[in-house]
Each structure stands twice: as C-alpha cells, then as structure tokens.
TINUTI-760965 format. One record per residue (C-alpha): residue number from 1; residue in three letters; chain; x, z, y. Coordinates in steps of 0.25 Angstrom, whole numbers, padded with zeros to 4 digits. Example, Ala and Ser with C-alpha at 12.3 -4.5 7.8 and 13.67 -1.06 7.14 Angstrom:
<atom i="1" aa="ALA" ch="A" east="0049" up="0031" north="-0018"/>
<atom i="2" aa="SER" ch="A" east="0055" up="0029" north="-0004"/>
END
This chain:
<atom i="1" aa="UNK" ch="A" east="0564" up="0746" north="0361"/>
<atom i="2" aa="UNK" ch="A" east="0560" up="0759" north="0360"/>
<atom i="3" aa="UNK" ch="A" east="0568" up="0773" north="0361"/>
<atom i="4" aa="UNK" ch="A" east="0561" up="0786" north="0359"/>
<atom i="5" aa="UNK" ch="A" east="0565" up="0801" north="0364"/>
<atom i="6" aa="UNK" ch="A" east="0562" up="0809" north="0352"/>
<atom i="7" aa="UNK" ch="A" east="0571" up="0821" north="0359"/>
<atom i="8" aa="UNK" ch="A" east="0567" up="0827" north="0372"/>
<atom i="9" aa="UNK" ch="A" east="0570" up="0823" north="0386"/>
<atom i="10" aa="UNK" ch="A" east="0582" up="0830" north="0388"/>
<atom i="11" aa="UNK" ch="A" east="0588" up="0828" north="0375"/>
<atom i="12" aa="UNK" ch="A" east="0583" up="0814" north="0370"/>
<atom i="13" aa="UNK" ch="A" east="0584" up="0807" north="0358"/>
<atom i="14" aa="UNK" ch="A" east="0580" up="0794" north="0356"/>
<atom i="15" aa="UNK" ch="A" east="0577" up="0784" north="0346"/>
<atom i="16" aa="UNK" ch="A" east="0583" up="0772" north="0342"/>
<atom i="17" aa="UNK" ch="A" east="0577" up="0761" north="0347"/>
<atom i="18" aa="UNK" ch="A" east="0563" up="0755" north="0340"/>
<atom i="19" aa="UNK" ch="A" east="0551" up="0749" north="0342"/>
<atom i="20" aa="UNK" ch="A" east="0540" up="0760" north="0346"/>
<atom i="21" aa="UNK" ch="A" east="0532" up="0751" north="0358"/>
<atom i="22" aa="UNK" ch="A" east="0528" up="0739" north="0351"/>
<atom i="23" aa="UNK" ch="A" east="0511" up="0736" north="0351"/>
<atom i="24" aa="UNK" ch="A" east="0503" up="0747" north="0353"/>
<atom i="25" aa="UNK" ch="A" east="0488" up="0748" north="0355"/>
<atom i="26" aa="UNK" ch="A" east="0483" up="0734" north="0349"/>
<atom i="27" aa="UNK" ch="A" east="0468" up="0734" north="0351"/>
<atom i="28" aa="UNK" ch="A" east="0460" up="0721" north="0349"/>
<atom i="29" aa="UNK" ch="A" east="0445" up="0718" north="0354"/>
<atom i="30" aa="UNK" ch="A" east="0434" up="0712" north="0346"/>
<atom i="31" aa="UNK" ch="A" east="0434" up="0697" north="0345"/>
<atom i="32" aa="UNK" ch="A" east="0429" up="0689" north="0355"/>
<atom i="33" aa="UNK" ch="A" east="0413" up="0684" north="0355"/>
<atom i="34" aa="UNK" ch="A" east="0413" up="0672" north="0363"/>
<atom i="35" aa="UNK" ch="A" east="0402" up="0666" north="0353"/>
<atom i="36" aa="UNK" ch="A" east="0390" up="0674" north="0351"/>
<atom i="37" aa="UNK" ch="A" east="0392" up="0681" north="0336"/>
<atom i="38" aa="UNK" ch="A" east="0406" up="0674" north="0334"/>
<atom i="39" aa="UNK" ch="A" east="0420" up="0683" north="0336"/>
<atom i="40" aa="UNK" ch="A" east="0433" up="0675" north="0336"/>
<atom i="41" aa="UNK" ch="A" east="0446" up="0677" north="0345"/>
<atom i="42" aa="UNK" ch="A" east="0450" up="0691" north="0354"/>
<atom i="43" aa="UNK" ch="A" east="0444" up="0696" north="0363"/>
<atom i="44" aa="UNK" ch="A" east="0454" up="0706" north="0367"/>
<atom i="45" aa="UNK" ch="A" east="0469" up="0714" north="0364"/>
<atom i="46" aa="UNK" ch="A" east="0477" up="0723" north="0368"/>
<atom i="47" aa="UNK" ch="A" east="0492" up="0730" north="0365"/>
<atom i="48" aa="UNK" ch="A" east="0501" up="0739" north="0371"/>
<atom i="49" aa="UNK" ch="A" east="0515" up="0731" north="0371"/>
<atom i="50" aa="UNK" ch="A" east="0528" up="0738" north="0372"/>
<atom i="51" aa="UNK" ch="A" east="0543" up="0734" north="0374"/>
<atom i="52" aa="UNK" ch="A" east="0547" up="0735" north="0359"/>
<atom i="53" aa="UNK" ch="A" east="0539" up="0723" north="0356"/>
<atom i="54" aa="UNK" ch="A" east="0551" up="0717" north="0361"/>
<atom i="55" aa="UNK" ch="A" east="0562" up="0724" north="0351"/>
<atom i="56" aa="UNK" ch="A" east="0570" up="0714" north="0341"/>
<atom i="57" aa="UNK" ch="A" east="0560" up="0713" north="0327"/>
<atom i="58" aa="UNK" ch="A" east="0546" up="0718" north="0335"/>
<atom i="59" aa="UNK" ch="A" east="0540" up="0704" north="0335"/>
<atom i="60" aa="UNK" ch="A" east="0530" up="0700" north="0328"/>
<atom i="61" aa="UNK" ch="A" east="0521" up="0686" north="0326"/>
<atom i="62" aa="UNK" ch="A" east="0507" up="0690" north="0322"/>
<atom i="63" aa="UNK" ch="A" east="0503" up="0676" north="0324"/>
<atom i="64" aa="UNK" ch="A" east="0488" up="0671" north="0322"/>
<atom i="65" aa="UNK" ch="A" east="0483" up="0670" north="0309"/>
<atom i="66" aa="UNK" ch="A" east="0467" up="0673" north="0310"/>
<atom i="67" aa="UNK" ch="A" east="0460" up="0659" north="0309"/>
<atom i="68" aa="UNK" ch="A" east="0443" up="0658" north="0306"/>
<atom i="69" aa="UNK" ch="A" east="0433" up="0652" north="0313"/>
<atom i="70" aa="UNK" ch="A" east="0434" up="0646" north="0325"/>
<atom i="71" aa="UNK" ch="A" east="0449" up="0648" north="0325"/>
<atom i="72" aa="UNK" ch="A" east="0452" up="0638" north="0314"/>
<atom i="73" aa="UNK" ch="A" east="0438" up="0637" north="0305"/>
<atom i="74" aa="UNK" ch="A" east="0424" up="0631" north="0309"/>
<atom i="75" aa="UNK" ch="A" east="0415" up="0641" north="0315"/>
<atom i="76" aa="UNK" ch="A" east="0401" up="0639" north="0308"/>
<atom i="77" aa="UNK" ch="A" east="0391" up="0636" north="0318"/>
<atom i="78" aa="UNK" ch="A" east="0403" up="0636" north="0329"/>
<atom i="79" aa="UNK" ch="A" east="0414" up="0626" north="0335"/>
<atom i="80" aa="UNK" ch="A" east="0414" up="0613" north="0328"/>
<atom i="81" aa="UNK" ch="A" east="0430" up="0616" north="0330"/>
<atom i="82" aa="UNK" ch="A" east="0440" up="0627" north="0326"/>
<atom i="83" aa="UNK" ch="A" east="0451" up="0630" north="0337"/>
<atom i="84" aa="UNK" ch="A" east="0462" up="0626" north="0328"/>
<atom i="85" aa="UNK" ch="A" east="0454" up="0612" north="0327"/>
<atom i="86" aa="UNK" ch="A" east="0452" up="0610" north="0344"/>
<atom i="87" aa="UNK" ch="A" east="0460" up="0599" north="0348"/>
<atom i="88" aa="UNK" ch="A" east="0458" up="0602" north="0364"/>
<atom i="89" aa="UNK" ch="A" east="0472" up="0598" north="0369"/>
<atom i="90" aa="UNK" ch="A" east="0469" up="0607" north="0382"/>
<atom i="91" aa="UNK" ch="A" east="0467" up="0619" north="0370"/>
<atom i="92" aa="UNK" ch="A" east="0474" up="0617" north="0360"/>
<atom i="93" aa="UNK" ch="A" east="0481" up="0623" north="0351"/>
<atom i="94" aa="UNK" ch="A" east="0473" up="0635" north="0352"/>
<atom i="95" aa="UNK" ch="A" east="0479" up="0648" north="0348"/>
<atom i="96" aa="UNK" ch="A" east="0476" up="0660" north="0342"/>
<atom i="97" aa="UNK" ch="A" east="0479" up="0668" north="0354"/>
<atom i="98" aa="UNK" ch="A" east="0485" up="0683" north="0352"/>
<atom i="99" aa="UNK" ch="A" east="0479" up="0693" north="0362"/>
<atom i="100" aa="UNK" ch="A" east="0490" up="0703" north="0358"/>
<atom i="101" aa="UNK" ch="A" east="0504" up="0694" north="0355"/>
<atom i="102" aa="UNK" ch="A" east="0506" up="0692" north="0341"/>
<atom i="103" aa="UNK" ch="A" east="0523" up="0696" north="0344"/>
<atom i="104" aa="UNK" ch="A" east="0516" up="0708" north="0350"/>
<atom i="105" aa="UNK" ch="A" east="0509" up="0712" north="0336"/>
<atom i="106" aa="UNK" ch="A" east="0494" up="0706" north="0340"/>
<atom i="107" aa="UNK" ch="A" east="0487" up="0702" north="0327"/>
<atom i="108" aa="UNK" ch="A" east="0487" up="0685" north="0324"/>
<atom i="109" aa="UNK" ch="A" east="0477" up="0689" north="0313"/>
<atom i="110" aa="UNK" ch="A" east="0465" up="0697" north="0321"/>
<atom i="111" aa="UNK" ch="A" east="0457" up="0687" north="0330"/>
<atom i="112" aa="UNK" ch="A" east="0455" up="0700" north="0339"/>
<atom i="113" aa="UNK" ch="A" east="0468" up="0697" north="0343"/>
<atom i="114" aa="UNK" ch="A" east="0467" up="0682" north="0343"/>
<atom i="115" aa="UNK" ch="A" east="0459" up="0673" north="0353"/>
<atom i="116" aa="UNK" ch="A" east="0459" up="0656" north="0354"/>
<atom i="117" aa="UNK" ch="A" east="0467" up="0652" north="0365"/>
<atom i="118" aa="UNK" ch="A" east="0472" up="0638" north="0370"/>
<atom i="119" aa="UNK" ch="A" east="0486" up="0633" north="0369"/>
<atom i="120" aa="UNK" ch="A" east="0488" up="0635" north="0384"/>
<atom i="121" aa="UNK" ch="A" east="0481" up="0649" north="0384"/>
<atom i="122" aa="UNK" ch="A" east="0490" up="0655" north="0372"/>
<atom i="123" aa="UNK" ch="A" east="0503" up="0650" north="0380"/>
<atom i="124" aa="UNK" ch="A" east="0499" up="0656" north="0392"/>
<atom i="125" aa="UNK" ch="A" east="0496" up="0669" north="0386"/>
<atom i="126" aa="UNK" ch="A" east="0510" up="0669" north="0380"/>
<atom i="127" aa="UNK" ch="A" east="0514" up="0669" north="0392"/>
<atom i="128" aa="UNK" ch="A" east="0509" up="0683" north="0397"/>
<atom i="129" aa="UNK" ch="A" east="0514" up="0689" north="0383"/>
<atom i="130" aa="UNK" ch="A" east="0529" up="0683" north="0388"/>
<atom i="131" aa="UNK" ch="A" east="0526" up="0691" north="0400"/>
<atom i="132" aa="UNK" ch="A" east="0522" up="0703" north="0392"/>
<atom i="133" aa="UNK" ch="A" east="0534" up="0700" north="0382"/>
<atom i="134" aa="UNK" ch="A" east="0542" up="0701" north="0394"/>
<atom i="135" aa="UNK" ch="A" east="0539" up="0713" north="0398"/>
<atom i="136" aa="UNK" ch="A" east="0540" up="0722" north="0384"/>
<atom i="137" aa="UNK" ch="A" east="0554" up="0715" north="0384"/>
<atom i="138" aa="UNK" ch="A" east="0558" up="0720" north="0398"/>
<atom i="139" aa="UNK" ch="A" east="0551" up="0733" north="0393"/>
<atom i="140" aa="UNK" ch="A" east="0560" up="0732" north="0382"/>
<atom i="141" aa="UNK" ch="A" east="0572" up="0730" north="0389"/>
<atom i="142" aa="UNK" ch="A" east="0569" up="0744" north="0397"/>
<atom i="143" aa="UNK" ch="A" east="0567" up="0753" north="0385"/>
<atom i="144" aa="UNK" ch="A" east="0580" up="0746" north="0379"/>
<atom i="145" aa="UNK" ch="A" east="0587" up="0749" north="0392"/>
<atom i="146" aa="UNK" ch="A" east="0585" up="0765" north="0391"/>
<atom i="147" aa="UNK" ch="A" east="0579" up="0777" north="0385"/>
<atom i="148" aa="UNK" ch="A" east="0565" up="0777" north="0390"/>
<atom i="149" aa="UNK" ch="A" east="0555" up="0785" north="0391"/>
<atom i="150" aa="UNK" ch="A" east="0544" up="0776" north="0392"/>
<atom i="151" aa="UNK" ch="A" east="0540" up="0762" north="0388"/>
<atom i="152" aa="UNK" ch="A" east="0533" up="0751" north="0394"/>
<atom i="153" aa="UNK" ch="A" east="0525" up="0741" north="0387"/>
<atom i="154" aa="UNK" ch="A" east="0511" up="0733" north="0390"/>
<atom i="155" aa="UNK" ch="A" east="0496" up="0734" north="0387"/>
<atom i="156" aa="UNK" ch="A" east="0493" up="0721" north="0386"/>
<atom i="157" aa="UNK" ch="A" east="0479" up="0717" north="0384"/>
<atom i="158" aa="UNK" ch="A" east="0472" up="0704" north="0382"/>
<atom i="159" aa="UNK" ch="A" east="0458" up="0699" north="0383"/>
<atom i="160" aa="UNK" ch="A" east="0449" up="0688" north="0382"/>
<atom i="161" aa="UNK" ch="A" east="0439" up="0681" north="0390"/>
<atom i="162" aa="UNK" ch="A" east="0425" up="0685" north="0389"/>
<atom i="163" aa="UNK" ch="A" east="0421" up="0671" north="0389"/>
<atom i="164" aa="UNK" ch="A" east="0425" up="0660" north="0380"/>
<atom i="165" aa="UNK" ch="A" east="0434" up="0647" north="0383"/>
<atom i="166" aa="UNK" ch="A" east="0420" up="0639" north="0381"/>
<atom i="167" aa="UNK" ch="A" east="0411" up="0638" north="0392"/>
<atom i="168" aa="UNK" ch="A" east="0400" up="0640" north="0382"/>
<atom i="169" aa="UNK" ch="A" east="0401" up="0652" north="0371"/>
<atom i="170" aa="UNK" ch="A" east="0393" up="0643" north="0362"/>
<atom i="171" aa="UNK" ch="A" east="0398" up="0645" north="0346"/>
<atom i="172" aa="UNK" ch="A" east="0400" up="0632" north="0345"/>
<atom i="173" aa="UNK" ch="A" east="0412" up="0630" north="0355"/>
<atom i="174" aa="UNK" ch="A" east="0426" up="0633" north="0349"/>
<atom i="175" aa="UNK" ch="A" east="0431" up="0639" north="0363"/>
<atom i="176" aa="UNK" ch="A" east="0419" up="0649" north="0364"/>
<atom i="177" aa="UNK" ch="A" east="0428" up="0655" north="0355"/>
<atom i="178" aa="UNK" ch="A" east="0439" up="0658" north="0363"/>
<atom i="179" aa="UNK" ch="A" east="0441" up="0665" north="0376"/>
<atom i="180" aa="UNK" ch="A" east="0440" up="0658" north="0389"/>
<atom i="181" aa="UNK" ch="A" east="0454" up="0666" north="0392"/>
<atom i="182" aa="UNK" ch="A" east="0461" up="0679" north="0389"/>
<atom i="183" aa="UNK" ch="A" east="0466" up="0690" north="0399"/>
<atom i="184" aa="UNK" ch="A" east="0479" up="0698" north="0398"/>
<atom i="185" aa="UNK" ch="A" east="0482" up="0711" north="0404"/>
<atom i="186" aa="UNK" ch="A" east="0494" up="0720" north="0402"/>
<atom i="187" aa="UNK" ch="A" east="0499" up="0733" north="0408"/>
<atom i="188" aa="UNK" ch="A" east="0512" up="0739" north="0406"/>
<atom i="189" aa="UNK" ch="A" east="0511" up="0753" north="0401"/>
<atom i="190" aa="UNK" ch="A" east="0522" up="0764" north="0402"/>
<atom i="191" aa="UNK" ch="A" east="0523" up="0773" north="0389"/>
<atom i="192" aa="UNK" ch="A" east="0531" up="0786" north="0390"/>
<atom i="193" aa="UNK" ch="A" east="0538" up="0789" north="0376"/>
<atom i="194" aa="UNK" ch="A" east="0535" up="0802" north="0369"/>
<atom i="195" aa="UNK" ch="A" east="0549" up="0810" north="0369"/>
<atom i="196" aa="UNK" ch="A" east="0553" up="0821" north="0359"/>
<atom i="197" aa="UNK" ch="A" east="0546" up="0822" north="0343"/>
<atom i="198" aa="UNK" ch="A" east="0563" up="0825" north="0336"/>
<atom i="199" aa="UNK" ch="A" east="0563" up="0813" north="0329"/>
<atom i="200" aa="UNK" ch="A" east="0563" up="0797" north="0333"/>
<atom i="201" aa="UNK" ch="A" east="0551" up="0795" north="0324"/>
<atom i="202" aa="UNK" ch="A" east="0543" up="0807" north="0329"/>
<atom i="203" aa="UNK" ch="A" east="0544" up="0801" north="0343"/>
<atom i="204" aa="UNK" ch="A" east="0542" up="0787" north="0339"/>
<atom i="205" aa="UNK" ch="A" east="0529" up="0790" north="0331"/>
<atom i="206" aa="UNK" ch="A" east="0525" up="0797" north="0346"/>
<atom i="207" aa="UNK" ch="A" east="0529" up="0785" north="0353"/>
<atom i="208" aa="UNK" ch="A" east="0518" up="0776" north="0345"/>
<atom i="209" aa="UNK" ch="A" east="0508" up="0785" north="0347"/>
<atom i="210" aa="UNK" ch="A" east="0510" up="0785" north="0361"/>
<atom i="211" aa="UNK" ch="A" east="0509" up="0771" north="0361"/>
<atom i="212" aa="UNK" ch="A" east="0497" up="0771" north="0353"/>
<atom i="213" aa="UNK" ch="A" east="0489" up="0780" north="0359"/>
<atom i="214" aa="UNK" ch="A" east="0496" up="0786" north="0372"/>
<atom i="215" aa="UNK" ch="A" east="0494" up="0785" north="0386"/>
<atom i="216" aa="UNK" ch="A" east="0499" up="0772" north="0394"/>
<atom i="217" aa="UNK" ch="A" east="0505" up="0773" north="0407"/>
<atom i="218" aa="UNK" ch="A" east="0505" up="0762" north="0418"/>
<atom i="219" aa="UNK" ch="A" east="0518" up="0757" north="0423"/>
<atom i="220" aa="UNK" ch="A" east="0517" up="0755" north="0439"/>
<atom i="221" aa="UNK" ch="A" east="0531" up="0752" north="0437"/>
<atom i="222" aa="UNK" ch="A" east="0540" up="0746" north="0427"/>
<atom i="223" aa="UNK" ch="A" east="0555" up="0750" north="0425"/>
<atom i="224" aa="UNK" ch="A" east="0558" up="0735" north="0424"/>
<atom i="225" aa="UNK" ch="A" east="0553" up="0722" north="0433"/>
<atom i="226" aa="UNK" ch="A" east="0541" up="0717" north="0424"/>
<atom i="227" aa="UNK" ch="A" east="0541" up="0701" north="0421"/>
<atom i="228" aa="UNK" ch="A" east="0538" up="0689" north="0429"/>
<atom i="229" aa="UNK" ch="A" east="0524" up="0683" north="0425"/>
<atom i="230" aa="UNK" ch="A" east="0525" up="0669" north="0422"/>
<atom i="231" aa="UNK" ch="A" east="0512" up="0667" north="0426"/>
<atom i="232" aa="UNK" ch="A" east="0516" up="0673" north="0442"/>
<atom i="233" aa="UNK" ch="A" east="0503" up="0679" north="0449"/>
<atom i="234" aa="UNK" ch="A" east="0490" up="0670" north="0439"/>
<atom i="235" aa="UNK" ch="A" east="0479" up="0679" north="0434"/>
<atom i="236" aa="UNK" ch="A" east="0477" up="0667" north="0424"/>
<atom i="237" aa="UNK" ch="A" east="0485" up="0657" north="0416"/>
<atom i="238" aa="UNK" ch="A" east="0483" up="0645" north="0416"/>
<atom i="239" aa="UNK" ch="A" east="0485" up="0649" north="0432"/>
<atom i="240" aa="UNK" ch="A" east="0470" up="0646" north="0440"/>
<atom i="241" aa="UNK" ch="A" east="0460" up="0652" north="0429"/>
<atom i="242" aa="UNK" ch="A" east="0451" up="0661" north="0435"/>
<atom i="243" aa="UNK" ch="A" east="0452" up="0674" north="0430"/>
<atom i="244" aa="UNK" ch="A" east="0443" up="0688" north="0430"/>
<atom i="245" aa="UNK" ch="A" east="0433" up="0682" north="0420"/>
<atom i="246" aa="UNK" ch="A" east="0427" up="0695" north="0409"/>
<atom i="247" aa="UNK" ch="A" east="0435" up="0697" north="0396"/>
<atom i="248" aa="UNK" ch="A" east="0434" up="0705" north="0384"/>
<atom i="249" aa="UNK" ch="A" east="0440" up="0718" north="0380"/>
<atom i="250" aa="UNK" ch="A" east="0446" up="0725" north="0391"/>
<atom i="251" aa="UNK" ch="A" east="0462" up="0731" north="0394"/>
<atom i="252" aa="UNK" ch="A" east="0463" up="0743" north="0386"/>
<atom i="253" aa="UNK" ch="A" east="0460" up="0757" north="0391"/>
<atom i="254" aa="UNK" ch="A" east="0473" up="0763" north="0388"/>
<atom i="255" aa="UNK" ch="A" east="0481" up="0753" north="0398"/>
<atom i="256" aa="UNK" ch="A" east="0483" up="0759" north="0410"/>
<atom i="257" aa="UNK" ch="A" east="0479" up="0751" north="0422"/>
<atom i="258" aa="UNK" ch="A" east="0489" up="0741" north="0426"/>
<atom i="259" aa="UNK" ch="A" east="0500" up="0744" north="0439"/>
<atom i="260" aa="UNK" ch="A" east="0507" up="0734" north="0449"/>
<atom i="261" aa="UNK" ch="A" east="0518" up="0734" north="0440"/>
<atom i="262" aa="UNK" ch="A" east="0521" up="0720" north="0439"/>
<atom i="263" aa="UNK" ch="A" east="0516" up="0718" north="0426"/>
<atom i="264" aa="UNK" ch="A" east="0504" up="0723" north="0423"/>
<atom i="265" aa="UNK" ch="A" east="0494" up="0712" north="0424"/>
<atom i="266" aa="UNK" ch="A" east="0485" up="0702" north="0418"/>
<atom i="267" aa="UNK" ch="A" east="0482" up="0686" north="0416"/>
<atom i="268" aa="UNK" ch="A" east="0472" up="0678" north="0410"/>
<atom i="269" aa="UNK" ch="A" east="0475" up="0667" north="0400"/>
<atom i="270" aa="UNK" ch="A" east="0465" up="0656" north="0400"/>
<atom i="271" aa="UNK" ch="A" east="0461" up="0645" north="0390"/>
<atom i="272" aa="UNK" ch="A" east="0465" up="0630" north="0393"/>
END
C-alpha cells in the first residue's frame, strides 16, 4: 500500500491508497558462457522490491516460456540429451529457474532471466524468495498502519556461478550448461517519499522517478522485527556446500552496502 503527501508537511494531503512501489530497477546480464562460443541460461539479475508487490490484484505469473537448444532441442555438435529429456532421479525435473520471481514481474520468456536448475535447487531457492515475500508483507503491513514518509523495500540480486555443474566445460555435456549454483544477496533500502507537487498524480509520477533513478538509503534499523530465516545461520542450501567460489555479474552499484539489520544478507543455492 502506498500513500503519498502531495500537500506540505504542515498541511498534508494524502493520496488514497495505490500501488507506486512495486519493481523497480530490473537489469539483467548477458547470458552465461560456460561453453566456449555457446550462450544459454542467466548469468545474473537484479530488482529493487517494494511492499506493494503484496497489495490484493499486483501478482503476476510470468511463467517460463523460452525453450531452444539445450533446453528442450538437440544442440548440434552438443549433448546427445536436452534437459527436458535427463532422466537423473537425483536432478530431475529440471527447471527453468527465475533469477528475479516471475510473481515479482521477472520475465519467463528472456533466458537472461532464466537458468537450468535441479528440482532440489528450484525448491530451495523458493525458499529465500518466501523469506523475501515475507518481508515486503510486513513492509506492507507498516505503510498500511500509517502515514509514512518513507518506504522499505529490498534490492535483491542474484548470480550465478562462474563455473558450470559439470566438472568439465566440454560442449558435449548437458550440465556445462548450467551453473554449478547461484548466490543471492539482498539489502533493505529505505526510500523517503517526495512530499508537496498540488495534486495526487504530480506526486505519484515523482514517487516513480525517485524509485527509478533516486538515491537509496541503508536501513541500520527497521521500524518492524525482520523475519526468521528458515534456513537459521547456513551460508549454503543444501547445508555443508562450500561457499566463497567466483560468480558472474556483481550486486549493483546503486545498493547501499548492507547493515546488521537482521535481514540484510546472502545465501548460495547449490545443484543437487
């Protein structure tokens, strides 16, 4: 929920509510090399979230729609197998993983924003965007509570191993094609709303700017107790994977850096 000062700070006058602080900022890296000559899956994406993800009628599906080769068609000169067709029972099914959640507005149909990932690896990185979830709804929950004059929200950043699942980047093995695992990072942000413009949509259209091209603060503190982690104190799911190996992209510039808020943080989800 989102309510807007378009008065002054002694004589308010707010907006009704609507959704301002949805997705903001999507950028998307090339796709991944693994194999010398031969592009396929992410290789990293990031959003700024923001509690009105979380108002009734903002979700969205977005599911994954791009196929091609070695998705689901023969690679000439590559795996004799697509993924679709790997019958691996420790693997499969493998998905077309979302770096950026489809509910959140990432594309399904840009393999920039797609990457193979096992059955196991997809669920677990569902569980870091409930955690994320989480938070825009408490977020939610605040603004809804009030009239404030800031929002909270997250820069939430994914990316993906440098090196592939395969212990050899050879064109002719299917998982040199996807990443060995992928590392996400998130950041709650504090943005101030603009205040004053005479009318609700003079306001509002300032409000997107600021979230499109504005400063970000840090939150050192949050006005509500963040969520529990689910996953407790692991730098990896599955728990025991060694992490700290290099990945591609990097966490975008405009993030400031993360506090001891109790959420800030990151994990890496790896394959298996």
């Amino acid at each position: 929920m989102s309510f807007l000062n378009y008065g002054t700070q002694t004589n308010p006058r707010w907006t009704v509510d609507q959704p301002i602080f949805t997705i903001a900022r999507v950028r998307q890296g090339r796709q991944a090399t693994y194999v010398r000559g031969r592009e396929f899956g992410a290789s990293c994406a990031s959003a700024l979230l923001g509690p009105d993800l979380k108002m009734p009628g903002q979700g969205q599906s977005n599911q994954p729609q791009v196929g091609g080769a070695p998705w689901d068609v023969l690679m000439a000169g590559g795996p004799p197998l697509t993924f679709v067709q790997d019958v691996n029972p420790s693997y499969r099914p493998w998905v077309r993983g979302h770096l950026i959640n489809g509910g959140w507005g990432g594309s399904g149909r840009d393999w920039r924003n797609l990457t193979p990932l096992t059955h196991s690896a997809n669920m677990n990185h569902k569980t870091v965007e409930t955690y994320i979830n989480n938070f825009l709804e408490l977020s939610r929950r605040y603004e809804a509570s009030g009239r404030r004059d800031a929002w909270y929200g997250v820069y939430y950043c994914v990316q993906c191993a440098a090196d592939p699942f395969a212990l050899q980047p050879v064109a002719t093995e299917l998982y040199a094609y996807a990443p060995s695992f992928i590392r996400i990072g998130w950041c709650a942000v504090c943005v101030e709303k603009p205040v004053g413009g005479g009318t609700a949509g003079a306001v509002a259209q300032t409000a997107v700017n600021e979230l499109t091209a504005g400063t970000l603060s840090a939150a050192p503190s949050l006005p509500f107790a963040p969520p529990a982690r689910a996953w407790g104190a692991s730098p990896t799911l599955p728990r025991g994977e060694r992490p700290g190996n290099p990945v591609l992209g990097s966490f975008p510039g405009d993030c400031p850096p993360a506090t001891g808020n109790g959420f800030d943080g990151w994990i890496e989800i790896h394959q298996g």
